[in-house]
N, CA, C and O atoms as CSV, one atom per row, in Angstrom:
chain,resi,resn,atom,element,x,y,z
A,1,UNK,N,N,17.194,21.732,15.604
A,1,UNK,CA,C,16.548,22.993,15.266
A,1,UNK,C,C,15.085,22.899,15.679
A,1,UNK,O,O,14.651,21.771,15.910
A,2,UNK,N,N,14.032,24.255,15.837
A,2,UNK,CA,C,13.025,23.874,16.855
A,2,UNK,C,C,12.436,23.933,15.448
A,2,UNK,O,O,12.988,24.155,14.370
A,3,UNK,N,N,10.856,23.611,15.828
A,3,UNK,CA,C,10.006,23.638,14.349
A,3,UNK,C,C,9.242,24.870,14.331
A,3,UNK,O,O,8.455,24.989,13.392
A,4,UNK,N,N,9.287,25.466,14.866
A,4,UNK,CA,C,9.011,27.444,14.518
A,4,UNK,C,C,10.012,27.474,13.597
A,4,UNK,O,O,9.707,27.748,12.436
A,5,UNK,N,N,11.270,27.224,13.911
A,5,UNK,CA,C,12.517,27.451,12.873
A,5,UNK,C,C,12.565,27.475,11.481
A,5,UNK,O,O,12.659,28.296,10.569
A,6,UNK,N,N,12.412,25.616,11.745
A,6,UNK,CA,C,11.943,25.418,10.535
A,6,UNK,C,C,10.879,25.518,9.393
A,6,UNK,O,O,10.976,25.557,8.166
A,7,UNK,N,N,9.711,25.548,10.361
A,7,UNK,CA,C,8.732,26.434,9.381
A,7,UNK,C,C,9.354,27.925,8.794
A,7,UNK,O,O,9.380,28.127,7.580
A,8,UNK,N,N,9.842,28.926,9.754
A,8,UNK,CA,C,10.383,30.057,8.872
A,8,UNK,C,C,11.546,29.702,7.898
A,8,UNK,O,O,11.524,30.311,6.829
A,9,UNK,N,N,12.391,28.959,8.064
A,9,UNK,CA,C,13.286,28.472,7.031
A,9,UNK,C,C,12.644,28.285,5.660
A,9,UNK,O,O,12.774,28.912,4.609
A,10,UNK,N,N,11.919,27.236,5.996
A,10,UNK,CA,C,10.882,26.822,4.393
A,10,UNK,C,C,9.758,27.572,3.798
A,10,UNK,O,O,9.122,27.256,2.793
A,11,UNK,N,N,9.528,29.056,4.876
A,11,UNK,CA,C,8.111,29.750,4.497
A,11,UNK,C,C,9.422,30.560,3.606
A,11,UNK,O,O,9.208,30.823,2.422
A,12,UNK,N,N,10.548,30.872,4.126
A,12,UNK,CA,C,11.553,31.798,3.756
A,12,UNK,C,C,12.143,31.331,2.421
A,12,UNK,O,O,12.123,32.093,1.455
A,13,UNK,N,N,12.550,30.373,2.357
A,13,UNK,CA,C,13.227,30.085,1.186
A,13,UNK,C,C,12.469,29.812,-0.040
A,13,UNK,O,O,12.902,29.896,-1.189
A,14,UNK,N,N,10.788,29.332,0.490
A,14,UNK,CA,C,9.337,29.516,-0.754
A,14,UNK,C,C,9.456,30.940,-1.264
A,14,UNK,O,O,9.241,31.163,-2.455
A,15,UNK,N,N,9.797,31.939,-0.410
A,15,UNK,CA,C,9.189,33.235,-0.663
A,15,UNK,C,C,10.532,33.969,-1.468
A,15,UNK,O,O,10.359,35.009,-2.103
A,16,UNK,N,N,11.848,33.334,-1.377
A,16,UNK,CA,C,12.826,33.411,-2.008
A,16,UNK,C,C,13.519,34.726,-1.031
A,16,UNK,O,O,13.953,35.813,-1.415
A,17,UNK,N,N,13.465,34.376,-0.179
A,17,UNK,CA,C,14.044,35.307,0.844
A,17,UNK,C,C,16.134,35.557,0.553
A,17,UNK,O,O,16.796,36.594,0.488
A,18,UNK,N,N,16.518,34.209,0.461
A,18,UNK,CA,C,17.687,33.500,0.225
A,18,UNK,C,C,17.978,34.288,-0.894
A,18,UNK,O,O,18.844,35.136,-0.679
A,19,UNK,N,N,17.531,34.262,-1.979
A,19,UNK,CA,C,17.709,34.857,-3.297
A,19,UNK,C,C,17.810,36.390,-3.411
A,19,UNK,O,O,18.868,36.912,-3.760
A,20,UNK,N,N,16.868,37.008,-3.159
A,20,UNK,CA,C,16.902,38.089,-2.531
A,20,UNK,C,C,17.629,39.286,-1.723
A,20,UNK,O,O,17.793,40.496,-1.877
A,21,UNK,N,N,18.006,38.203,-0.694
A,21,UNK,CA,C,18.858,39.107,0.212
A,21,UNK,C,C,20.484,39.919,-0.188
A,21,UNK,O,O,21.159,40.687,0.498
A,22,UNK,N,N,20.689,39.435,-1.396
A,22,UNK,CA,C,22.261,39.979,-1.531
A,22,UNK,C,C,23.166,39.116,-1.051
A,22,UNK,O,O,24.349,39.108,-1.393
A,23,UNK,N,N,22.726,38.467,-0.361
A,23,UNK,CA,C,24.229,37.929,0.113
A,23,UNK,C,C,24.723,36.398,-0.678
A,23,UNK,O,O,23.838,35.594,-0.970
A,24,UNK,N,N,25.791,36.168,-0.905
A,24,UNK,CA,C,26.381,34.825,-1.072
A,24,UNK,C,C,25.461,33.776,-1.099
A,24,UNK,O,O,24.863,33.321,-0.124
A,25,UNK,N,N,25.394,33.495,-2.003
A,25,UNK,CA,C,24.695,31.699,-1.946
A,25,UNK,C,C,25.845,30.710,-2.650
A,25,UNK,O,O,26.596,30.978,-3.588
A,26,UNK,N,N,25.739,29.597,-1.955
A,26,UNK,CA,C,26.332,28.205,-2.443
A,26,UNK,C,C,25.792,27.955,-3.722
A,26,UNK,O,O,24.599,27.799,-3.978
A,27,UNK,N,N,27.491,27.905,-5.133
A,27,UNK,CA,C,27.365,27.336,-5.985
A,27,UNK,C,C,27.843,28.864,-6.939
A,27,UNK,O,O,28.104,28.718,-8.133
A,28,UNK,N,N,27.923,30.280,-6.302
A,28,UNK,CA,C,28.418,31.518,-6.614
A,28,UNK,C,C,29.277,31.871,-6.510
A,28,UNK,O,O,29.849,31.290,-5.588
A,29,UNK,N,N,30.165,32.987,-7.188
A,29,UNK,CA,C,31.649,33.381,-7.031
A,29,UNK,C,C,31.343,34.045,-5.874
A,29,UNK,O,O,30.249,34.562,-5.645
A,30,UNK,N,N,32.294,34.041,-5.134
A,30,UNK,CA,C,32.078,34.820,-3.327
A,30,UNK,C,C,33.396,36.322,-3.922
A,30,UNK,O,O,33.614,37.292,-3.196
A,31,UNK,N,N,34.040,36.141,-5.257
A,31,UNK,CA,C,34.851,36.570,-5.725
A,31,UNK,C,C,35.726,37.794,-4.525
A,31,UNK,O,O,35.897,38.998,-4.337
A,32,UNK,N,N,36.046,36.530,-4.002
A,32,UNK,CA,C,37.531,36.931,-2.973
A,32,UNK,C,C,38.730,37.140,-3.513
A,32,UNK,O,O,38.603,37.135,-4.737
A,33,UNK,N,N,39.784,37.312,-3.204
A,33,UNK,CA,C,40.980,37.529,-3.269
A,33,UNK,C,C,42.173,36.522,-3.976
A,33,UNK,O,O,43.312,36.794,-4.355
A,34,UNK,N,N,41.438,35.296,-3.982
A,34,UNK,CA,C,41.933,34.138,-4.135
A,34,UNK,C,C,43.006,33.303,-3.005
A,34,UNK,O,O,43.634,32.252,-3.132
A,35,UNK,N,N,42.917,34.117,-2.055
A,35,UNK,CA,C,43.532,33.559,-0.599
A,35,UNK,C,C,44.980,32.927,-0.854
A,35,UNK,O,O,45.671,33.301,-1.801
A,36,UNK,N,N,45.433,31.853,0.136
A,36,UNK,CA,C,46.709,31.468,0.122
A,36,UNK,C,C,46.661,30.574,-0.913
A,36,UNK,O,O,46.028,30.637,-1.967
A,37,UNK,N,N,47.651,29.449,-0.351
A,37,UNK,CA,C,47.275,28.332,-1.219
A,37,UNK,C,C,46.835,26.802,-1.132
A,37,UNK,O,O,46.998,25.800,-1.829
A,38,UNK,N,N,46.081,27.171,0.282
A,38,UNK,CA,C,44.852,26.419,0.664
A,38,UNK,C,C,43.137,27.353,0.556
A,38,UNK,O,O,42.096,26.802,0.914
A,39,UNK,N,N,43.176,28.574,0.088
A,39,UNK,CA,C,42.421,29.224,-0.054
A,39,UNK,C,C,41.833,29.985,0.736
A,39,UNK,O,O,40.761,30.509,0.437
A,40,UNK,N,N,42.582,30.224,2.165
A,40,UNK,CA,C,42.472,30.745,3.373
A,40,UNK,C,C,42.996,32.488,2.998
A,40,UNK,O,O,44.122,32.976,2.898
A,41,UNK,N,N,41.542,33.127,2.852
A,41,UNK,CA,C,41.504,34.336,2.624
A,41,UNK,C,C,41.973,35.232,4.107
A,41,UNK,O,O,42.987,35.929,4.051
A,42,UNK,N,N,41.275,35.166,5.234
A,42,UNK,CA,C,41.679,35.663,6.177
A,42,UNK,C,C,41.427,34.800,7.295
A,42,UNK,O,O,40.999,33.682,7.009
A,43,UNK,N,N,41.577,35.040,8.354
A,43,UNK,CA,C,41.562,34.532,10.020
A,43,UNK,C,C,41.166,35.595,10.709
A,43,UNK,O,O,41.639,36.731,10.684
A,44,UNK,N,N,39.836,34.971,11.630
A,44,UNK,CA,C,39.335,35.610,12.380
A,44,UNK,C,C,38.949,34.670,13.504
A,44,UNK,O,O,39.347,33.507,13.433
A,45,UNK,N,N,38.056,35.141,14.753
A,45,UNK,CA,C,38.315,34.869,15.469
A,45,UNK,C,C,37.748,33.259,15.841
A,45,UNK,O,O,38.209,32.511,16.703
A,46,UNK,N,N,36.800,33.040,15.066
A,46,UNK,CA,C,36.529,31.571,14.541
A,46,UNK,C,C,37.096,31.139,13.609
A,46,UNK,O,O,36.287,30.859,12.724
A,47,UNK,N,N,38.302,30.891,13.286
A,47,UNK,CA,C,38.678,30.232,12.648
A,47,UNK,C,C,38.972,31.229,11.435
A,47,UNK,O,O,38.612,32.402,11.338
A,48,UNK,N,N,40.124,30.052,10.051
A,48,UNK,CA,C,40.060,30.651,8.951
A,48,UNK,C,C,38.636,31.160,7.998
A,48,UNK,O,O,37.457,30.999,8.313
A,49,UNK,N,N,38.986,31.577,7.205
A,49,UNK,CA,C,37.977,31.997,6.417
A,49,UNK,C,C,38.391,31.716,4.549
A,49,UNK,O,O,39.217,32.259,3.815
A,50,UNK,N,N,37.573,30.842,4.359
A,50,UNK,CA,C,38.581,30.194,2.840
A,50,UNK,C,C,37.318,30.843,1.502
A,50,UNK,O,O,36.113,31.094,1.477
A,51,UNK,N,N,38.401,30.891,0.599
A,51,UNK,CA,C,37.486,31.111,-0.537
A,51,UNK,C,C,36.638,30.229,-1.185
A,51,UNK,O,O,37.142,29.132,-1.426
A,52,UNK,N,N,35.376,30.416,-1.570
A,52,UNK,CA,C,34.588,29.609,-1.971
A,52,UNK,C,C,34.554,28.576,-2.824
A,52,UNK,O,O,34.140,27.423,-2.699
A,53,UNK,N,N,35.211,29.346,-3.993
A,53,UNK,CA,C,35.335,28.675,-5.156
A,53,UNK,C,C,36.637,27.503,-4.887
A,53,UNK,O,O,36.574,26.309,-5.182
A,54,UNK,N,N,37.796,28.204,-4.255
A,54,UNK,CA,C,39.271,27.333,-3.925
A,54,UNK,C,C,38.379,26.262,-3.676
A,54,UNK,O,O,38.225,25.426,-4.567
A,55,UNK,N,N,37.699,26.144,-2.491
A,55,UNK,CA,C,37.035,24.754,-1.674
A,55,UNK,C,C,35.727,23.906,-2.199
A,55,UNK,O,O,35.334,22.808,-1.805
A,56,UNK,N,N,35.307,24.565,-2.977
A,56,UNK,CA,C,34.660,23.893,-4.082
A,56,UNK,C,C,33.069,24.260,-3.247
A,56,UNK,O,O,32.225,23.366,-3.318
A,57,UNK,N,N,32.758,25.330,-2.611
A,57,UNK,CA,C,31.674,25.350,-2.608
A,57,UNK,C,C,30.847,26.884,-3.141
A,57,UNK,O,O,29.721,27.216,-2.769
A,58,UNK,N,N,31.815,27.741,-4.174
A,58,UNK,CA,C,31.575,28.546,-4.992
A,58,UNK,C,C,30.967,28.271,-6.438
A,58,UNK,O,O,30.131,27.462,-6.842
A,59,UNK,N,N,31.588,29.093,-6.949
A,59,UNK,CA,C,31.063,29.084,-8.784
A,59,UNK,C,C,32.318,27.738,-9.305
A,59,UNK,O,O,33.298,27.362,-8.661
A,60,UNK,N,N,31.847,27.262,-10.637
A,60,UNK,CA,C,32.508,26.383,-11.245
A,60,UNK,C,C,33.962,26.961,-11.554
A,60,UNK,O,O,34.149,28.110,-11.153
A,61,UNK,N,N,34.929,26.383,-12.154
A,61,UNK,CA,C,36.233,27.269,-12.618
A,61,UNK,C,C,35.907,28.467,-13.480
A,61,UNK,O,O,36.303,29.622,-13.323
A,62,UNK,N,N,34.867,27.834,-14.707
A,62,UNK,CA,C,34.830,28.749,-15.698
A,62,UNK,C,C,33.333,30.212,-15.123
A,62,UNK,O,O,32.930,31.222,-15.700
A,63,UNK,N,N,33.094,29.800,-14.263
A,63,UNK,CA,C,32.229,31.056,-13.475
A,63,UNK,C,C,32.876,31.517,-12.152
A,63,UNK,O,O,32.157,31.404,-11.159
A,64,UNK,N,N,33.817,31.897,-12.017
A,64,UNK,CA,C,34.615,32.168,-10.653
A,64,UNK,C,C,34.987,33.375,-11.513
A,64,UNK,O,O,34.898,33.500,-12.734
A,65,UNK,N,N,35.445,34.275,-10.545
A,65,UNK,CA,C,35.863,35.837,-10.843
A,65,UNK,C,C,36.730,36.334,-9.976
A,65,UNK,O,O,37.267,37.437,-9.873
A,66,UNK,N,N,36.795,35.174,-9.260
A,66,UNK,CA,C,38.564,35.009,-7.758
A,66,UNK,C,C,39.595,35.461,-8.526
A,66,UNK,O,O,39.529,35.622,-9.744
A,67,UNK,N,N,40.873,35.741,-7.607
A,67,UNK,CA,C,42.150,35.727,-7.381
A,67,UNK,C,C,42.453,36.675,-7.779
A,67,UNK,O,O,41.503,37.438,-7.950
A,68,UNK,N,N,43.271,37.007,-8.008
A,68,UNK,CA,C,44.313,38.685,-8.340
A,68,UNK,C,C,44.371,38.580,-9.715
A,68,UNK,O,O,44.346,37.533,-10.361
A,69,UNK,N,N,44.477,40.137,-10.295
A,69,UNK,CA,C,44.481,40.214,-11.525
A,69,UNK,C,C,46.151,39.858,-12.222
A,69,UNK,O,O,47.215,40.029,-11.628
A,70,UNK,N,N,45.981,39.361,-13.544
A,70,UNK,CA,C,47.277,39.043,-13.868
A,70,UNK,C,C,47.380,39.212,-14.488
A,70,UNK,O,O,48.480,39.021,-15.006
């Protein structure tokens, strides 16, 4: 990575840009669908696409809000 980069990376994530933006962060329910049963929500053209939490890089069990209602 070049170091322009990385300076905006770290001016960005001081300024809480990451937090901010709405989107998904690591350690959050991505609260998908709960996918197959490897956690493979969909396929696209890179590859699968797995649920967060299934793969352990979502919310804990008891903070996950995945899978189908039952």
């Amino acid at each position: 990575m070049c170091e322009e980069c990385d300076d905006w990376d770290s001016e960005a994530e001081d300024d809480g840009y990451y937090e901010d933006s709405g989107e998904w962060q690591t350690g959050e329910c991505d609260n998908c669908s709960g996918g197959d049963e490897s956690g493979v929500t969909a396929t696209g053209p890179l590859g699968p696409l797995y649920c967060a939490c299934r793969i352990g890089q979502g919310a804990t069990p008891e903070g996950c809000a995945c899978g189908p209602e039952d």
